[in-house]
C-alpha positions as CSV (number, residue, x, y, z in Angstrom):
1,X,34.9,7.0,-16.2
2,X,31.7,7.2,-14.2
3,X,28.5,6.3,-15.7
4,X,25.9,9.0,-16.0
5,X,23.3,8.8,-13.3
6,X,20.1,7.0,-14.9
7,X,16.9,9.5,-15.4
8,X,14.1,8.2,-13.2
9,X,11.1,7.3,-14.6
10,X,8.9,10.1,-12.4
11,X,10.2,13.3,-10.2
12,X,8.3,14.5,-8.3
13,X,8.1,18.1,-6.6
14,X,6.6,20.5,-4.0
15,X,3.4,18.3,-4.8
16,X,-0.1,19.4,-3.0
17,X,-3.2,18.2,-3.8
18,X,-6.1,19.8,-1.6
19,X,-9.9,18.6,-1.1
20,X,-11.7,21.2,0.2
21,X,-9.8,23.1,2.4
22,X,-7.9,20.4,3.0
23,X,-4.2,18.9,2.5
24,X,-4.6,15.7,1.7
25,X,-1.8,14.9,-0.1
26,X,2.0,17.1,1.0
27,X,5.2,15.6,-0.8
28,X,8.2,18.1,-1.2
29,X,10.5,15.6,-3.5
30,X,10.1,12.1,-4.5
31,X,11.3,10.2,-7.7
32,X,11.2,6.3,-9.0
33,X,13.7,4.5,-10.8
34,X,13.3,2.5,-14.0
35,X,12.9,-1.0,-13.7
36,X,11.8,-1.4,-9.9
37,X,9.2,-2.1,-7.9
38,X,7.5,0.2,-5.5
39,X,5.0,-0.1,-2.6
40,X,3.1,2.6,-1.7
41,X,1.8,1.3,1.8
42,X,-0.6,3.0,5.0
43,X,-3.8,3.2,6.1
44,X,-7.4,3.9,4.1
45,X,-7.2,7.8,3.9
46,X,-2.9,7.8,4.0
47,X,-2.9,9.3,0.0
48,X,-2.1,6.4,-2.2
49,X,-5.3,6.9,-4.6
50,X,-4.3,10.4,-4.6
51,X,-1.0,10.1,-5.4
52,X,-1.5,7.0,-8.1
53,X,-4.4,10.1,-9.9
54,X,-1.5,12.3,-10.1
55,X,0.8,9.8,-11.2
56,X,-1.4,9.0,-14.2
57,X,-2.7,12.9,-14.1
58,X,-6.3,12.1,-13.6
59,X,-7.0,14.1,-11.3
60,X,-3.7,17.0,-11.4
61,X,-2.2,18.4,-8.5
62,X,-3.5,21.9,-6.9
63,X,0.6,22.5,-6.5
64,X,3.8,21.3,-7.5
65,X,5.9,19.6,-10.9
66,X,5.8,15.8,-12.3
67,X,8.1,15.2,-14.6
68,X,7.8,11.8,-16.7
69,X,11.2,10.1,-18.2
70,X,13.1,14.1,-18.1
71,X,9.8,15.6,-19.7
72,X,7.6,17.8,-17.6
73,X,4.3,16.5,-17.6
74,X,2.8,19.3,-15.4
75,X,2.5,22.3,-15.0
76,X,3.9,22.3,-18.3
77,X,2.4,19.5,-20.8
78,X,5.9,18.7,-23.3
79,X,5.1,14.8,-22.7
80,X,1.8,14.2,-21.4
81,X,1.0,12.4,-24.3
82,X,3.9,9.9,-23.5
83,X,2.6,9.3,-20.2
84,X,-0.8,8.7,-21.1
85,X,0.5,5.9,-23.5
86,X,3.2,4.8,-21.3
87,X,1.5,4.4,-17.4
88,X,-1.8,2.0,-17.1
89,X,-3.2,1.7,-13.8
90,X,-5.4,-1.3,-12.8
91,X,-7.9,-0.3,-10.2
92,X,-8.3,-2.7,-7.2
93,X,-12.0,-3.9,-8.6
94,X,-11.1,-3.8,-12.5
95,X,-14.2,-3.3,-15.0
96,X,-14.1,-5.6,-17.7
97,X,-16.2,-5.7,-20.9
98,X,-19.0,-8.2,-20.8
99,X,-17.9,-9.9,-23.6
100,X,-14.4,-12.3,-24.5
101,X,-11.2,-12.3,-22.5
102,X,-9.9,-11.5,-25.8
103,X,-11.9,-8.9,-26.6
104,X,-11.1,-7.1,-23.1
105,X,-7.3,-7.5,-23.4
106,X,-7.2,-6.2,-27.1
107,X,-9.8,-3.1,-26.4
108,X,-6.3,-0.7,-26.1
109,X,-4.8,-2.3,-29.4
110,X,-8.3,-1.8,-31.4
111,X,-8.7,1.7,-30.3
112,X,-4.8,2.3,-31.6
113,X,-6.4,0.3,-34.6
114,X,-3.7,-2.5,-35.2
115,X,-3.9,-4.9,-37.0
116,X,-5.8,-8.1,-35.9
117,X,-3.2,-10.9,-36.6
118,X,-0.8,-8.7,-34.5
119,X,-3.6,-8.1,-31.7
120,X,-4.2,-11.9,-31.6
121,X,-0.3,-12.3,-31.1
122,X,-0.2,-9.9,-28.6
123,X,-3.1,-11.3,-26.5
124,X,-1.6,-14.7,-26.7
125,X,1.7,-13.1,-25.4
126,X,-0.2,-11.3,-22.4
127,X,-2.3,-14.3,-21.9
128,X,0.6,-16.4,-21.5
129,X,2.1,-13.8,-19.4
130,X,-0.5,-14.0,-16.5
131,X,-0.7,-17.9,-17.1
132,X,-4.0,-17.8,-18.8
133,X,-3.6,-18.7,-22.5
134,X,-6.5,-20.8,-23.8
135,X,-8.8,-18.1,-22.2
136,X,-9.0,-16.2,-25.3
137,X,-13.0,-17.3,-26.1
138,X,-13.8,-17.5,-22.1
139,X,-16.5,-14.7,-21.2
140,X,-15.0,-12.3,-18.8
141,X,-18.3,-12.7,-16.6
142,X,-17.5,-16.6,-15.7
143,X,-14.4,-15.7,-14.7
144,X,-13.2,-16.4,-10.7
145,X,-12.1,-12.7,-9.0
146,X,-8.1,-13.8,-9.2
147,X,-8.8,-15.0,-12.8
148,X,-10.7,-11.6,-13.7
149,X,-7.4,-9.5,-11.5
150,X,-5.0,-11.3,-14.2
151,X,-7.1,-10.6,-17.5
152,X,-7.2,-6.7,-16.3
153,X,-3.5,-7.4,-15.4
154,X,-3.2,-8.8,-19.2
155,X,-5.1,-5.9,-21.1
156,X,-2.5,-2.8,-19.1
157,X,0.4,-5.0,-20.3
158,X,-1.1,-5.5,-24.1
159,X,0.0,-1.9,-25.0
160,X,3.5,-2.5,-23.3
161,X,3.6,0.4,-20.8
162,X,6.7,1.8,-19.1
163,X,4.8,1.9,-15.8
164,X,2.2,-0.4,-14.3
165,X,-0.1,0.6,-11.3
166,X,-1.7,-1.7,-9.5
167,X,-4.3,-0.4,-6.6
168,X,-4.8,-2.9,-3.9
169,X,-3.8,-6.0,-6.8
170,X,-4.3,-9.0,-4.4
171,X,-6.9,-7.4,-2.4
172,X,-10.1,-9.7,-3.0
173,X,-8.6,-12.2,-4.0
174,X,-8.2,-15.7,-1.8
175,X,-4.6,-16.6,-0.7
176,X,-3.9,-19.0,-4.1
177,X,-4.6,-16.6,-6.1
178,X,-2.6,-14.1,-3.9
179,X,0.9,-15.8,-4.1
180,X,0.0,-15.9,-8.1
181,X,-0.4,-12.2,-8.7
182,X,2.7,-11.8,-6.4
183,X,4.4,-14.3,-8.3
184,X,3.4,-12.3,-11.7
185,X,4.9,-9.2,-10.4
186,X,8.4,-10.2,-10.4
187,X,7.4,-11.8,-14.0
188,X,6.6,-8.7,-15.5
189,X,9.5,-7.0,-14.4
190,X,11.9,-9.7,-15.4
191,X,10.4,-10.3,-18.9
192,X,9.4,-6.8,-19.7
193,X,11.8,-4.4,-17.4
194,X,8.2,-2.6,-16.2
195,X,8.5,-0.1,-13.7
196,X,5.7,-1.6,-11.1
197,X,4.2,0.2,-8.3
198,X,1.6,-1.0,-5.7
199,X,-0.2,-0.6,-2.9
200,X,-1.0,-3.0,-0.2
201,X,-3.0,-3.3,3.2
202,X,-0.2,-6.3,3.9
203,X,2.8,-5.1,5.5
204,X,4.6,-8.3,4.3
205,X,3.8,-8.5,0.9
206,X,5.1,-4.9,0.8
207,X,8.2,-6.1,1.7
208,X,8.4,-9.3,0.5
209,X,8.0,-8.2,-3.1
210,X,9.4,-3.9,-3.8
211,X,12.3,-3.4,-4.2
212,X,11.4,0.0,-2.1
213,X,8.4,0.3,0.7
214,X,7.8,3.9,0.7
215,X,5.1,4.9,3.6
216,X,2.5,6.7,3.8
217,X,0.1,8.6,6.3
218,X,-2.3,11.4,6.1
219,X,-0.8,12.6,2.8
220,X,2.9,12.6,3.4
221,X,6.0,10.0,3.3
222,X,6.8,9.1,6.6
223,X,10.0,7.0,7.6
224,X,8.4,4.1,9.3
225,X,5.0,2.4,9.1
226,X,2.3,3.5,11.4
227,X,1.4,0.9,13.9
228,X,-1.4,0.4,15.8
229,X,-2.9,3.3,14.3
230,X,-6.4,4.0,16.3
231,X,-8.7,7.0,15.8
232,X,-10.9,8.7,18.1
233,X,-10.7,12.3,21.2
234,X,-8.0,13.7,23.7
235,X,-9.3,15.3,26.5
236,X,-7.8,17.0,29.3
237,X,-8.8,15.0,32.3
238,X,-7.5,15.8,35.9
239,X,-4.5,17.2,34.9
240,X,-4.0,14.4,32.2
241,X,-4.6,14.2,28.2
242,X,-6.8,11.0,27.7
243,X,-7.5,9.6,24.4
244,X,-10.3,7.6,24.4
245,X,-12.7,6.2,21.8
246,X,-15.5,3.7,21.6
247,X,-13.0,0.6,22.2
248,X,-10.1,2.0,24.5
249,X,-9.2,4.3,26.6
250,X,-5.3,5.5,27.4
251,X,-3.3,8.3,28.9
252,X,-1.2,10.6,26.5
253,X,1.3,13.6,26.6
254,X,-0.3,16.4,25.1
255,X,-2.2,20.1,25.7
256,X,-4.4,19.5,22.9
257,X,-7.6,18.8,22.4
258,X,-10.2,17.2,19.7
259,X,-10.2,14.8,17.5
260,X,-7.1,12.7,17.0
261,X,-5.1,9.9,15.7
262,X,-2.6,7.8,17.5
263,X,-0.4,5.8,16.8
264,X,2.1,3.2,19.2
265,X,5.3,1.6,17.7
266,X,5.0,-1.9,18.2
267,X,8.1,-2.2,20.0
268,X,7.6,0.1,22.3
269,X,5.0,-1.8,24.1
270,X,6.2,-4.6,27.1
271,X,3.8,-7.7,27.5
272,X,3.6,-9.9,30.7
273,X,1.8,-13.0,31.9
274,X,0.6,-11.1,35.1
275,X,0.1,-7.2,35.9
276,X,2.9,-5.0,35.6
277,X,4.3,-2.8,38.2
278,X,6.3,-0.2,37.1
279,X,6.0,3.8,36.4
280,X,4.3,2.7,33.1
281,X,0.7,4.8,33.2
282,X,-1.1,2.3,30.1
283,X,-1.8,-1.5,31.3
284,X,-4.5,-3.4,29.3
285,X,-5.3,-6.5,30.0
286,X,-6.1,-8.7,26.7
287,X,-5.2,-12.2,25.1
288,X,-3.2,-13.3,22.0
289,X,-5.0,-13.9,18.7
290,X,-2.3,-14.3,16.5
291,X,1.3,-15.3,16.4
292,X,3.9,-14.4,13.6
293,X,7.2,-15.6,13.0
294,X,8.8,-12.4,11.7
295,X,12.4,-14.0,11.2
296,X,14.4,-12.1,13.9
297,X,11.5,-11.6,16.0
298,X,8.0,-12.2,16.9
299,X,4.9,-9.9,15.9
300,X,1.9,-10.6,18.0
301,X,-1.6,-9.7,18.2
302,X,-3.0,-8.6,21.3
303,X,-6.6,-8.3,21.5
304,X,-7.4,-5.5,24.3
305,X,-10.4,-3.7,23.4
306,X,-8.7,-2.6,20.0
307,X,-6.4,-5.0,18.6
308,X,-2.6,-4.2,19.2
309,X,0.4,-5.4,17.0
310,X,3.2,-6.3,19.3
311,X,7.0,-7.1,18.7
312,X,9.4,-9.0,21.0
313,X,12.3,-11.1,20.5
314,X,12.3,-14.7,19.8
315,X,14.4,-15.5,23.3
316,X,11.6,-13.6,24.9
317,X,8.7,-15.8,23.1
318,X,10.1,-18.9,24.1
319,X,11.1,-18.1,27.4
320,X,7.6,-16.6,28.2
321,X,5.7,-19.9,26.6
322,X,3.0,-17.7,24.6
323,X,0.4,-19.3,22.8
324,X,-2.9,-18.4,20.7
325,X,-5.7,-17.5,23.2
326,X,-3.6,-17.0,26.2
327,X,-4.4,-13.5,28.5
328,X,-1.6,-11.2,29.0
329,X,-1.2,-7.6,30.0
330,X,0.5,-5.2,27.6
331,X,2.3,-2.3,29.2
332,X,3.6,1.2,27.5
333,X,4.2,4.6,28.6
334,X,1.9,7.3,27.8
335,X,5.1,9.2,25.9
336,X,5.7,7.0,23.6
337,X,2.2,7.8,21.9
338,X,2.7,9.4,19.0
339,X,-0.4,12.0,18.5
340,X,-1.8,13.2,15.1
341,X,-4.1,16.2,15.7
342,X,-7.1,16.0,13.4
């Protein structure tokens, strides 16, 4: 006999959220799982805020359904009061109380008024979670910015929610403390069987640690991440849409004009030691800042007036001798830009 399909923890459907007049947030059907961990990743502006509000209905959508462990939370309210227990969000620069670490990670269990040997037993437990027990007396102001993320970590767990979000967790916060809260991420889920979902500015700590990398740009799930991503004008110049802003300027396919993103897969794009010939119209001349080991491949960084993210093989690395600092040319075709009209 097959077993029933599990309920997710959140569907989600025909979901609009408007500012002004406009759409800044367009997601026909999307649902999580119990248990997993999601990253929401894209760029400043791509709708994760927005969708984390709706998620935790502080801010409710202009259209569409949620619907929270089979109840519909909106339109219709049947278990809002379950999500508002269940799904804590810890905002990328968390407030805390200027008074005891205790005191800030027991605020939720106080207003539920428990009882204080049992509050002192949970903050121990949540403390110990996030590896800071012995903290308990330690005012929250003295505390280091990874130290203060972990507390705020500490008080969403205290009431045991269902569903933790955590907005830009490891943001600023240096790289010790980084591989902690990473670390305390898989703990959480493990111990407590939380549903976790994040965002992130780091491409590979998206995928390092979810389960599921879902990506996002100007308001809507797209299937791949957007890579080098620039903003700025296309105009119609001899015959030729040019997209240009204050740091580059490239040739494009397109009748339109205005204002504009772009954005250029990373593998699309051919580096050489010296200039190019071929039927390529884009050749920028730049040098390499940084080198990644990417497993299978190599991810570059190619400073040429804006900074480009470049992939190539391994084979290719080696046999081309690249190193930090050295000029190149990168080389791509003014079709494979992929045009986002403003």
């Amino acid at each position: 006999m097959t077993a029933p399909e599990p309920i997710p923890i959140f569907e989600l459907s025909d979901l609009t959220q408007i500012a002004g007049n406009k759409v800044i947030l367009d997601i026909p059907r999307l649902s999580f799982e119990m248990g997993k961990i999601y990253c929401l990743y894209g760029p400043n502006g791509a709708g994760k805020t927005t969708l984390f509000e709706i998620l935790t209905l502080l801010r409710p959508p202009a259209r569409g359904k949620v619907v929270f462990k089979g109840k519909e939370v909106y339109p219709d309210i049947a278990g809002f009061a379950e999500l508002r227990s269940q799904v804590t969000l810890v905002q990328q620069d968390p407030l805390l109380f200027d008074t005891t670490v205790e005191r800030n990670v027991d605020y939720g269990l106080r207003v539920r008024k428990c009882a204080r040997n049992m509050r002192r037993e949970r903050v121990k437990e949540c403390l110990s979670l996030v590896g800071l027990d012995g903290f308990q007396k330690r005012k929250a102001r003295t505390l280091s910015g990874g130290e203060a993320q972990r507390v705020a970590i500490a008080r969403a767990l205290a009431a045991k929610p269902d569903v933790l979000l955590l907005d830009e967790f490891s943001a600023n916060v240096d790289q010790t403390n980084r591989h902690l809260l990473e670390s305390l991420i898989f703990k959480i889920r493990a111990q407590l069987g939380t549903t976790i979902i994040f965002t992130t500015h780091y491409l590979d700590q998206a995928y390092r640690i979810a389960d599921e990398v879902l990506h996002m740009f100007r308001g809507k799930i797209v299937p791949a991440p957007m890579r080098n991503l620039f903003h700025g004008i296309i105009k119609q110049v001899d015959g030729h849409a040019r997209f240009s802003n204050e740091h580059i300027q490239l040739d494009v396919i397109s009748s339109y004009e205005g204002l504009a993103s772009i954005a250029l897969p990373s593998e699309v794009i051919t580096i050489s030691k010296q200039p190019f010939e071929s039927s390529m119209r884009n050749h920028f001349q730049g040098h390499i800042t940084h080198i990644i080991d990417a497993g299978n491949h190599i991810d570059l960084k190619v400073l040429a007036g804006e900074s480009f993210n470049v992939t190539i093989t391994k084979a290719s690395f080696h046999e081309m001798g690249l190193q930090p600092g050295m000029p190149v040319y990168i080389n791509f075709k003014a079709a494979a830009v992929e045009i986002y009209e403003s």
